[in-house]
Every structure is written in C-alpha cells, then in structure tokens.
C-alpha positions as CSV (number, residue, x, y, z in Angstrom):
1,X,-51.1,-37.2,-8.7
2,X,-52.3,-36.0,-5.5
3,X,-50.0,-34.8,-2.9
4,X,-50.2,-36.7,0.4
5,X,-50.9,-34.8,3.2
6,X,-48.5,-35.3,6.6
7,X,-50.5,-37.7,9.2
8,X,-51.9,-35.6,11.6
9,X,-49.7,-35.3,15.3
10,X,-50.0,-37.7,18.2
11,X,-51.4,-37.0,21.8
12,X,-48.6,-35.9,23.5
13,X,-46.6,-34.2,20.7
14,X,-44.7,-31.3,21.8
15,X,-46.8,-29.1,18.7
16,X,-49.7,-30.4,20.4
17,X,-48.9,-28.8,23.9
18,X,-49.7,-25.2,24.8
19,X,-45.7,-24.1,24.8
20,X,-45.8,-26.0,21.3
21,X,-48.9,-24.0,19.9
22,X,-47.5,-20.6,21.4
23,X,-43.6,-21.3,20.0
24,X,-45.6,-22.1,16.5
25,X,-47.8,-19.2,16.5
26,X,-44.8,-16.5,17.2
27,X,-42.9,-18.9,14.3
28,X,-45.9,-17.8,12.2
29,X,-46.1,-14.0,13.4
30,X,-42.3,-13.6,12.4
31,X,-42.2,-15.4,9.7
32,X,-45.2,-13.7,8.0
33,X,-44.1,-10.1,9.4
34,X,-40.8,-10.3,7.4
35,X,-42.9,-11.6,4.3
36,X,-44.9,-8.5,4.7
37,X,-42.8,-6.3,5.2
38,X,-40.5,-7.3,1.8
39,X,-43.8,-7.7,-0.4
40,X,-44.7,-4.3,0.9
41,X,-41.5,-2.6,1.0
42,X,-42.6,-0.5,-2.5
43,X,-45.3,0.7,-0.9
44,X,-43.9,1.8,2.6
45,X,-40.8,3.6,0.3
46,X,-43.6,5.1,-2.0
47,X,-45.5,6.7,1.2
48,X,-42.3,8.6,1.6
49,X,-43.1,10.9,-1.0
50,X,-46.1,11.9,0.0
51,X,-46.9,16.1,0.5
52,X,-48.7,16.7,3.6
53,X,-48.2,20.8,2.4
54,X,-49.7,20.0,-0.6
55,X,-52.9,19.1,-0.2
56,X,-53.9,19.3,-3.9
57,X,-50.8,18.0,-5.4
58,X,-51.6,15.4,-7.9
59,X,-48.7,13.7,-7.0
60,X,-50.0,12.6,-3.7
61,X,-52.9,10.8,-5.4
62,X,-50.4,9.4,-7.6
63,X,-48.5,7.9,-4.9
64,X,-51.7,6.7,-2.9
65,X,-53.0,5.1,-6.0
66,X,-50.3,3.1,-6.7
67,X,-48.9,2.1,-3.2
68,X,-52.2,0.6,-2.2
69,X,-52.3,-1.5,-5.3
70,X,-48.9,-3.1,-4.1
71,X,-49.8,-3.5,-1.0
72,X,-53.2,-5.3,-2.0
73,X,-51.8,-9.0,-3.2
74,X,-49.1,-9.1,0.0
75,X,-52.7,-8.2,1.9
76,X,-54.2,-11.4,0.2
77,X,-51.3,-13.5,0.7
78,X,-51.2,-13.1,4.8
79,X,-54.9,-13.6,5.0
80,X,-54.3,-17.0,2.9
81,X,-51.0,-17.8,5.6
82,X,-53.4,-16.8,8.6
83,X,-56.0,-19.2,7.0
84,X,-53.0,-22.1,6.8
85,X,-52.2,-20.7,10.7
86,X,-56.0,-21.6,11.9
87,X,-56.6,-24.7,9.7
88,X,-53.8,-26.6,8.2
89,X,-52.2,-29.8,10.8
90,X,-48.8,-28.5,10.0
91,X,-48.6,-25.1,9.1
92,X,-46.2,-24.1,6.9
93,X,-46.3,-20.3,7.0
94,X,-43.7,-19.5,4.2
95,X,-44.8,-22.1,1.5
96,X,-48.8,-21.1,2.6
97,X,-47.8,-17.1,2.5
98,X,-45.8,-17.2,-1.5
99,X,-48.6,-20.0,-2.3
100,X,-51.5,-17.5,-1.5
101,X,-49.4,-14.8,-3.3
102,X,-48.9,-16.5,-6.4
103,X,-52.5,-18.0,-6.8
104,X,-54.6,-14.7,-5.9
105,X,-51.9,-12.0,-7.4
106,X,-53.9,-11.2,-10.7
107,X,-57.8,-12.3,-9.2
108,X,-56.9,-9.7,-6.3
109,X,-55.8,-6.6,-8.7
110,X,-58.9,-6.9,-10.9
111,X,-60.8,-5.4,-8.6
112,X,-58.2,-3.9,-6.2
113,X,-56.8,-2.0,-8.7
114,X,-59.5,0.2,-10.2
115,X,-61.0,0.8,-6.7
116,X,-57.0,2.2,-5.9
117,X,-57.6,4.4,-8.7
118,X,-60.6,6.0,-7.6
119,X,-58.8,6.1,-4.1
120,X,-56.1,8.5,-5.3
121,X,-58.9,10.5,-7.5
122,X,-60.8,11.0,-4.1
123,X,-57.6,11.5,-2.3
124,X,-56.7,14.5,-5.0
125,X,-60.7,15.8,-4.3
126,X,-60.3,15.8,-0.8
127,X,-57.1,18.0,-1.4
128,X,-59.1,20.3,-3.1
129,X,-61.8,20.9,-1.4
130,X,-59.6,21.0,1.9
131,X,-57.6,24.5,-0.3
132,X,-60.9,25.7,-0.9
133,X,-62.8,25.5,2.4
134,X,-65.3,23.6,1.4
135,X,-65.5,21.5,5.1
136,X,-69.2,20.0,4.0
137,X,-67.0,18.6,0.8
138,X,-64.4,17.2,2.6
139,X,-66.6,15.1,4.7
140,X,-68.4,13.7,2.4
141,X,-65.6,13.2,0.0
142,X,-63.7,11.5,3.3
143,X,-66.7,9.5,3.9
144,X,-67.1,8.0,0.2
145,X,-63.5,7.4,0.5
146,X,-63.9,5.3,3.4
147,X,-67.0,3.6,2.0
148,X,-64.9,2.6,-1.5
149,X,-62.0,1.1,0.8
150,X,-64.7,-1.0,2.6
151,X,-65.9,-2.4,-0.6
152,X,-62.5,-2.8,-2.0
153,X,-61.1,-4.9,1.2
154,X,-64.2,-6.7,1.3
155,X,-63.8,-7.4,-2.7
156,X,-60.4,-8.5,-1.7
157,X,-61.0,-11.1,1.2
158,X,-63.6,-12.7,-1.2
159,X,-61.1,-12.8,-4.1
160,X,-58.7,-14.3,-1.8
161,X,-60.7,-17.5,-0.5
162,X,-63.2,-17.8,-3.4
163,X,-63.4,-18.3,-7.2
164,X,-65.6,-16.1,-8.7
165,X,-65.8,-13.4,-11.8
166,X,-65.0,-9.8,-11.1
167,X,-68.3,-8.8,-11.8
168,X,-69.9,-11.6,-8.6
169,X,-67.0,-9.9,-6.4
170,X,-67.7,-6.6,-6.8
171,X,-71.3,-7.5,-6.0
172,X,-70.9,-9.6,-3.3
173,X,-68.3,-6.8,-1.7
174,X,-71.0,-4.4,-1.9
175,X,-73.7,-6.5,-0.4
176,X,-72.0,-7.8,2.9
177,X,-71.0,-3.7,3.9
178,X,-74.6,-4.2,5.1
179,X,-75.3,-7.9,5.2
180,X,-73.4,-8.7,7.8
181,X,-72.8,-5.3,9.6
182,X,-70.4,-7.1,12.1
183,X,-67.6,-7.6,9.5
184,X,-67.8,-4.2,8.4
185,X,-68.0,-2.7,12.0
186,X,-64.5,-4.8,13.0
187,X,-63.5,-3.7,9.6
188,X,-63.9,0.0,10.3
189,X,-62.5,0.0,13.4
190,X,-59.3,-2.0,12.5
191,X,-58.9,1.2,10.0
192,X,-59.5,3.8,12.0
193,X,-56.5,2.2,14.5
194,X,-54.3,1.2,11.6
195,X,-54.7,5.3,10.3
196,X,-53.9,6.3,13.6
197,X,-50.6,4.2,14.5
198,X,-49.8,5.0,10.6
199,X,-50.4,9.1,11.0
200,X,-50.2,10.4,14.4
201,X,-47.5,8.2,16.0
202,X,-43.7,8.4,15.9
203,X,-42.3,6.2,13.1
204,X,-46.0,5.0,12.4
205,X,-45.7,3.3,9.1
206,X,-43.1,1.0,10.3
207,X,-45.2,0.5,13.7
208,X,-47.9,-0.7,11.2
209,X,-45.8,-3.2,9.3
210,X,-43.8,-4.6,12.6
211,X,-48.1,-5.3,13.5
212,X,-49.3,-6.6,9.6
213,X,-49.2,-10.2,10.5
214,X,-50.9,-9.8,13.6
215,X,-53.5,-7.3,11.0
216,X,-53.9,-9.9,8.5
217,X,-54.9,-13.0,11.3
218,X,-57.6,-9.8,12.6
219,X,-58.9,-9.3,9.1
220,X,-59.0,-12.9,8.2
221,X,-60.9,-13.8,11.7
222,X,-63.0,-11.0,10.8
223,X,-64.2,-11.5,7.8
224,X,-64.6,-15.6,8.2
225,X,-68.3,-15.5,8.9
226,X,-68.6,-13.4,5.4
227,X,-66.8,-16.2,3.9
228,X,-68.6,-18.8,4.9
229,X,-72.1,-17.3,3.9
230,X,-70.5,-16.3,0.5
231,X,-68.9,-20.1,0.0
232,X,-72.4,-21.5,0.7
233,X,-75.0,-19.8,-0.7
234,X,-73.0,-18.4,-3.9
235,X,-70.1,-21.0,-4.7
236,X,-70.3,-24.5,-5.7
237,X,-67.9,-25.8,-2.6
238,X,-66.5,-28.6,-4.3
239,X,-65.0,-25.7,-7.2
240,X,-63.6,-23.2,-5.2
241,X,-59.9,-24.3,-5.2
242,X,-59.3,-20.5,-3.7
243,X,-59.9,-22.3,-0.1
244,X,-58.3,-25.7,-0.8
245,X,-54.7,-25.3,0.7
C-alpha cells in the first residue's frame, strides 16, 4: 500500500509566500542543526582528546579514525533532509533527517569507514614525519590526505542518493574528483573553511556544528550536478529508491 502524498498548496498559501518560505527554511536550519549536533555529539566529545603536543601519538589517529566514521551517516542524513528542503511540497525536516539516517547508515560506512581508517593511518604519518623534519613528507602526506577525504565525501554523497555496490561507489567517487572538477573545487574549498573555523578560531568546533545544516544544504547543492550524471548514465532511475523520498 502506497502512502498518499499531501495535495500540493494553493496560490495564496501562507507557505507559498516569501515570509512563508523564509519561516520554513530557518524551521529546517534549526531543526536539522540540533539533529546534527546530537548525531554528532560522539564525535565533537572524541576531538577533545586530541594531542596537538603529540604529533606522533597514535592516539590521535585513533581518535581521528573513529570520530569521522560517526560523523559520516549524520553527514548523509542532512544531505538526504536538505534534499527533502529543495524538493519535497511539505517538508518535513525531522521525519526526512532520521529517514535518510536509517536508510543510508550501513551503505554509507562501507565505504566511509575504511577510507576513515586510512585517514587516521595518514594522520599518525603526518605526525611522524612533522617529528622528523621531513617538510617534503608532510606535504605530500597532507596532500594524499586531502585527496582520500575527497574521494571519501564524494563516495558518500553517491551512497546517499544512489543504490549501488561498494565496488561502483568507490569508482564512481574516484572518477568525478576529475570529471566534474566544479564539485570537487566547491568541495575543496568548503574544507579548507570548515578546517579553518574548526582550528584557528575560538570555540571552533562548536562554531562548525552551530553552521552543519547550513554545510550539509552547501554540499548537497554542490554535489547535485554529480548526482544527476551518476543517476543517469550509471543507475537504472526507476531502481534507485536512495532518491525516492
């Protein structure tokens, strides 16, 4: 039995007026924020026990490795709500956020999960080679980190909004870093701004979750031209339930 949808609103209706659309977009905002922030709360606590002084500590890559992998299904679940936000009549931002959660959780961490392990391994190299001196290194270390966390967001918009084996995800990821440069550019940067707020400002992390809704719409925007190429020319549309809300 198919659930009926709600009729669509009538001219005139106040969620049809621009005070309507701007008191249901901040409803969304909020709403998701606080989803955020408790679905990522184990992660923002783990960051707290982080060693700047130690470098090398394998502790730190410990803690890297396994805060990213909880952050990567609340990730999923507010680019599947800001998804809802752009496309659904009546959005319904809490159903659409734990709905998104619960249907991706496992398809995201197939993938998300071993690239956060090699994260933290590169996280403990770059420790290393930042005690030893070795600057040429720890660039290129720094760089290949940056390159796997491409892949793996990338890896983990697709697994979000299309059904597909681990094996066509990880391939796909890899192929739109270059394919569609503009993604990754607007990728890149919303990194490099995200590290910024998160390191060199006052009470950064929390700056960074008060923002993650507002994040999530930017990556979900983003990456909507790599979804559409990757639903038609490598999905059959009428099977991918992923983008059926």
């Amino acid at each position: 039995m198919t659930e009926e949808k709600p009729p669509p609103p009538l001219p005139g209706d106040f969620s049809e007026s621009p005070f309507g659309k701007l008191i249901n977009l901040l409803s969304w905002v909020l709403i998701t924020t606080v989803l955020l922030f408790v679905t990522a709360l184990p992660s923002i606590a783990l960051f707290f026990f982080l060693h700047p002084d130690e470098p090398a500590a394998l502790t730190n890559a410990l803690v890297v490795a396994l805060s990213l992998t909880l952050l990567g299904p609340a990730l999923s679940a507010g680019m599947y709500s800001a998804r809802a936000q752009a496309t659904d009549e009546s959005p319904a931002p809490f159903k659409a956020f734990w709905r998104g959660y619960r249907m991706n959780f496992f398809d995201v961490l197939r993938l998300w999960f071993p690239a956060c392990v090699l994260i933290g391994l590169l996280t403990f190299a770059i420790g290393v080679a930042g005690v030893s001196g070795l600057q040429l290194g720890n660039i290129g270390l720094l760089a290949l980190t940056a390159a796997v966390l491409v892949w793996a967001l990338h890896s983990l918009t697709l697994s979000t909004f299309i059904s597909m084996s681990p094996g066509g995800i990880a391939r796909l990821g890899l192929l739109y870093i270059g394919r569609i440069w503009k993604v990754t550019l607007g990728l890149i940067a919303a990194m490099i701004i995200v590290a910024f707020i998160a390191a060199a400002l006052p009470g950064g992390i929390f700056l960074v979750a008060v923002l993650s809704a507002l994040i999530c719409a930017f990556l979900y925007h983003n990456a909507k031209p790599m979804i559409a190429d990757a639903t038609q020319y490598y999905t059959v549309q009428s099977a991918a339930p992923h983008d059926t809300l």
